[in-house]
C-alpha positions in Angstrom: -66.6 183.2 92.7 -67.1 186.6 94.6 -65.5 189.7 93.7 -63.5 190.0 96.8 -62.0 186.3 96.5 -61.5 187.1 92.9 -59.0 189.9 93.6 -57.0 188.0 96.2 -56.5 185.1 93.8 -55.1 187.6 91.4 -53.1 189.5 93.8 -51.5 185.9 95.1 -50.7 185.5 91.2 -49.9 188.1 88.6 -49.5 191.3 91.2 -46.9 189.1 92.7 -45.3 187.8 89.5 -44.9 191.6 88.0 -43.6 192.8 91.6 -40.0 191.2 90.1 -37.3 192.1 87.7 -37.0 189.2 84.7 -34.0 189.7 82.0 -36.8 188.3 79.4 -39.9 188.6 78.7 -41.2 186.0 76.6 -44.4 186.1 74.6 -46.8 183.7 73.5 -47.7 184.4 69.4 -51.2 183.3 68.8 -50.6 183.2 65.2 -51.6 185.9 62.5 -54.6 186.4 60.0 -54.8 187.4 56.4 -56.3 190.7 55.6 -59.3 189.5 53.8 -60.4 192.4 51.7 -58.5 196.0 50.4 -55.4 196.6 48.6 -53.8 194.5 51.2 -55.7 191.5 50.6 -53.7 188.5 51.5 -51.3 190.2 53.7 -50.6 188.9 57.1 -52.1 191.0 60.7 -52.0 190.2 64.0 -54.8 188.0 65.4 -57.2 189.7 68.2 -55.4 187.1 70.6 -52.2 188.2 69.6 -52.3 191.6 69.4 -53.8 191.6 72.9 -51.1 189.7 74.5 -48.3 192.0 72.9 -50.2 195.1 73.7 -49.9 193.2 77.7 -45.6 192.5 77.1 -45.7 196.5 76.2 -47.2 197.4 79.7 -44.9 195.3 81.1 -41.6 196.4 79.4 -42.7 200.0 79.9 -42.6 199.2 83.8 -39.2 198.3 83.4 -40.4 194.6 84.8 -38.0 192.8 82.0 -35.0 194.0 79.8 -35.9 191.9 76.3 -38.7 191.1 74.8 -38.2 187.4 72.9 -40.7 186.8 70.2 -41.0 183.5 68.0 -41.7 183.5 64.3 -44.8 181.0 64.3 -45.0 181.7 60.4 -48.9 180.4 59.8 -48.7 181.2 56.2 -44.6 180.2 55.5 -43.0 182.6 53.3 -46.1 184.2 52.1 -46.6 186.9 54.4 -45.1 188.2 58.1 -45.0 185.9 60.5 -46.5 186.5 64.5 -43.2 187.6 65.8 -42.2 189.6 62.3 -45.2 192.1 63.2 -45.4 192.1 67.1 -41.5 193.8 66.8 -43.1 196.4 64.5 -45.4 196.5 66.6 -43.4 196.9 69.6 -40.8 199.1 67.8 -43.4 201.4 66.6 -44.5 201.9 70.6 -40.8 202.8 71.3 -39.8 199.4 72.5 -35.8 199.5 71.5 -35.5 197.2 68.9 -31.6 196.0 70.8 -34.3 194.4 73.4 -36.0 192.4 70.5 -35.2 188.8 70.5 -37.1 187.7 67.3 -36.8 183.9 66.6 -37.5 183.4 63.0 -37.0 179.8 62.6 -40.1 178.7 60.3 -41.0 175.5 62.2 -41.8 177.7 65.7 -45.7 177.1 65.1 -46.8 175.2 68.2 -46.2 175.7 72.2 -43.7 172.7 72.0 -41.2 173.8 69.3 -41.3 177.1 70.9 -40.3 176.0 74.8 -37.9 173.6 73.1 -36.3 177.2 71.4 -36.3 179.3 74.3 -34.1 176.2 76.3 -31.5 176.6 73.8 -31.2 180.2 74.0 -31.5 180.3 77.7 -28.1 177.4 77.7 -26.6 179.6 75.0 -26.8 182.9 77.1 -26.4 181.4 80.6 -29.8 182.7 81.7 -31.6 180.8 84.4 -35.6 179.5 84.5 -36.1 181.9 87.2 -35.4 185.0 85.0 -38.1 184.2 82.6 -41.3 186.2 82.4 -43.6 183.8 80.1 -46.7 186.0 79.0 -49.5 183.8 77.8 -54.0 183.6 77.8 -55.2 181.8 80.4 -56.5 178.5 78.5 -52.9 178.5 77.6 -51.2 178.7 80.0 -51.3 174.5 82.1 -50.5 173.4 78.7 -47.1 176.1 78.4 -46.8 174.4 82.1 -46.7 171.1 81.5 -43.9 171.3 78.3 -42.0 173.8 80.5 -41.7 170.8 83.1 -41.1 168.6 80.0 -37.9 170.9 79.4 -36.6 171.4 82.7 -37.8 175.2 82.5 -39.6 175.0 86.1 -38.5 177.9 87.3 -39.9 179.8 84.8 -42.8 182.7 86.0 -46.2 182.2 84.3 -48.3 185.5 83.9 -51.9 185.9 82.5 -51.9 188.5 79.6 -55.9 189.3 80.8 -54.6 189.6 84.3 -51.8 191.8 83.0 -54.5 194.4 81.5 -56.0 194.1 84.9 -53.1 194.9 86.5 -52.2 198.2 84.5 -56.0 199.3 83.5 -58.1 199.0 86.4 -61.4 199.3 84.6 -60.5 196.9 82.5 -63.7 194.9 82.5 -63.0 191.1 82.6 -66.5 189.7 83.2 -67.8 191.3 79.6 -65.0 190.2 77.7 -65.5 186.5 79.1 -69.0 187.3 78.1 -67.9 187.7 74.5 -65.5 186.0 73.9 -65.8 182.4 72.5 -64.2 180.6 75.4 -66.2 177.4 74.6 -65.2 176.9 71.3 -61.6 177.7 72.3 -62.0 175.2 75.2 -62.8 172.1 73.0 -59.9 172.9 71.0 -57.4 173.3 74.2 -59.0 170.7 76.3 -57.3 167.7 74.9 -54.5 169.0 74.1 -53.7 170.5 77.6 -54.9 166.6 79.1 -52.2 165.5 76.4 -49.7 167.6 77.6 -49.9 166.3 80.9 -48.6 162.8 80.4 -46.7 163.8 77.2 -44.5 166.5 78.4 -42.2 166.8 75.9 -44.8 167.1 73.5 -43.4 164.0 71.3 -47.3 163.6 70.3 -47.8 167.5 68.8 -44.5 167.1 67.0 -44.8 164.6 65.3 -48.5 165.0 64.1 -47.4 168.5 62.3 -46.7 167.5 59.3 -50.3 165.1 59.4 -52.1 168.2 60.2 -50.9 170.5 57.8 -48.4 172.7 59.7 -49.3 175.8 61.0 -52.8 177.1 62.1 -54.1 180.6 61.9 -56.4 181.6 64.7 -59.1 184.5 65.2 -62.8 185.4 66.3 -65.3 186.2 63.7 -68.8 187.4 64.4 -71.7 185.2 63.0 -75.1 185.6 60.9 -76.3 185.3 65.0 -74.0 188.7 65.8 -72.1 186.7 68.4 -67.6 185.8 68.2 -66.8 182.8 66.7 -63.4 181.4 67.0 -61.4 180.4 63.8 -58.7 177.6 63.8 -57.5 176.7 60.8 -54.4 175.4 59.1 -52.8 178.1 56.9 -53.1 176.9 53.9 -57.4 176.1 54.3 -57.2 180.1 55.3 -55.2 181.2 51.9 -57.3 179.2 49.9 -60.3 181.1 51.3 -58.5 185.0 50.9 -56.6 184.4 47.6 -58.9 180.9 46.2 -54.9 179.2 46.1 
C-alpha cells in the first residue's frame, strides 16, 4: 500500500470518527502482567498493549472528544493483584483525567471481548445512552472480532477507532511502519485468527463463554524479547503466569 492511499484510508476512518463528540469512551483492557522481579514482585502492571491503548483514550478525553471514560475490570490474576481497569483509572487519574468521568466495571468475570460488550449493553439500557454515542477504542487485530459481538448485541451503531491510528492522529511522527516491524503481529495473528472467524458466525459469543471455565479463566498477555533479541508475544492463563513469578 502507498503512502498516499495509506493516509486517505486513515483519514476516511479514525480522522473522521474523532471529528465527533461521544458521551463514552470505552476502552479495550488487554489484560495486565505481574512484575517479575523487585520488591514488587508479584504485583500486577499494565501490559505494553494496554498501557498503549489507555495512553490513546487520554489523547482523546484531553480533546474533549468524549465525557467518560468506561473501563472493565478484566482481573487476569482474581483477587491477587489490580485488575486492567483498577490501574488504567490510576493511570488516568494520575494524568488529570476526573475520576467523576471514570466508569470502572469491576465485575471479576469481564476477562474476554464477549462478557465485556454484553456489560457495556446493560449499562448503555440502564443510562438511556444510544450505540451511536459510543467511542469503542481497540488494536487493530481486535477490533472485526469487537465487531462482530457488537452486532451480536445489537450495539451497531457503536464507533470503532484504532488506538495505533489514534497515536497517529495526535503524534504525527509517530512511526507506524517500525512498530509493525517490531511488533509480534504474527504470533498475535494465530492467536486472533480463529477466534475473529469464530466470531463471525457465533456472534454472541456463546462458544468463548462457555469454554472459560475449560481454559482456565483469564489470560495475561505481553511481548517479551527472546535469546534471538526480537518481541515475543505472551498469552497465558493467569494462573500458568503466577506459578512462574511467585512458583504457586
Amino acid at each position: 500500500m502507498n503512502q498516499e492511499k495509506d493516509t486517505q484510508l486513515f483519514k476516511s476512518g479514525t480522522e473522521k470518527a474523532l471529528e465527533h463528540h461521544y458521551k463514552y469512551l470505552v476502552v479495550d483492557p488487554y489484560a495486565v502482567n505481574l512484575i517479575d522481579q523487585g520488591p514488587r514482585i508479584g504485583s500486577s502492571r499494565l501490559s505494553f498493549y494496554s498501557s498503549f491503548i489507555v495512553n490513546a483514550a487520554r489523547e482523546i478525553y484531553d480533546s474533549e472528544i468524549a465525557d467518560k471514560i468506561l473501563l472493565f475490570s478484566d482481573a487476569s490474576f482474581g483477587n491477587k493483584a489490580q485488575s486492567t481497569g483498577e490501574l488504567m483509572e490510576e493511570y488516568l487519574i494520575k494524568r488529570s483525567v476526573n475520576p467523576i468521568n471514570i466508569l470502572t466495571l469491576s465485575d471479576p468475570n469481564l476477562n474476554n471481548s464477549v462478557s465485556q460488550i454484553q456489560r457495556l449493553q446493560k449499562v448503555l439500557l440502564m443510562e438511556n445512552v444510544r450505540a451511536d454515542e459510543i467511542l469503542y477504542l481497540t488494536w487493530d487485530y481486535h477490533s472485526k472480532r469487537v465487531k462482530n459481538h457488537l452486532l451480536g448485541y445489537q450495539l451497531k451503531g457503536v464507533t470503532i477507532v484504532s488506538a495505533v491510528d489514534t497515536h497517529r492522529y495526535f503524534e504525527p511522527k509517530f512511526n507506524r511502519q517500525k512498530m509493525d516491524e517490531v511488533l509480534p503481529y504474527e504470533e498475535i495473528e494465530k492467536i486472533e485468527g480463529s477466534k475473529r472467524l469464530i466470531s463471525r458466525i457465533d456472534k454472541k459469543g456463546h462458544i468463548p463463554l462457555s469454554l472459560k471455565t475449560v481454559l482456565g479463566g483469564p489470560f495475561t498477555l505481553d511481548n517479551e524479547k527472546g535469546a534471538d533479541g526480537k518481541l515475543h508475544f505472551i498469552y497465558k492463563p493467569g494462573r500458568v503466569r503466577s506459578k512462574e513469578v511467585l512458583g504457586l
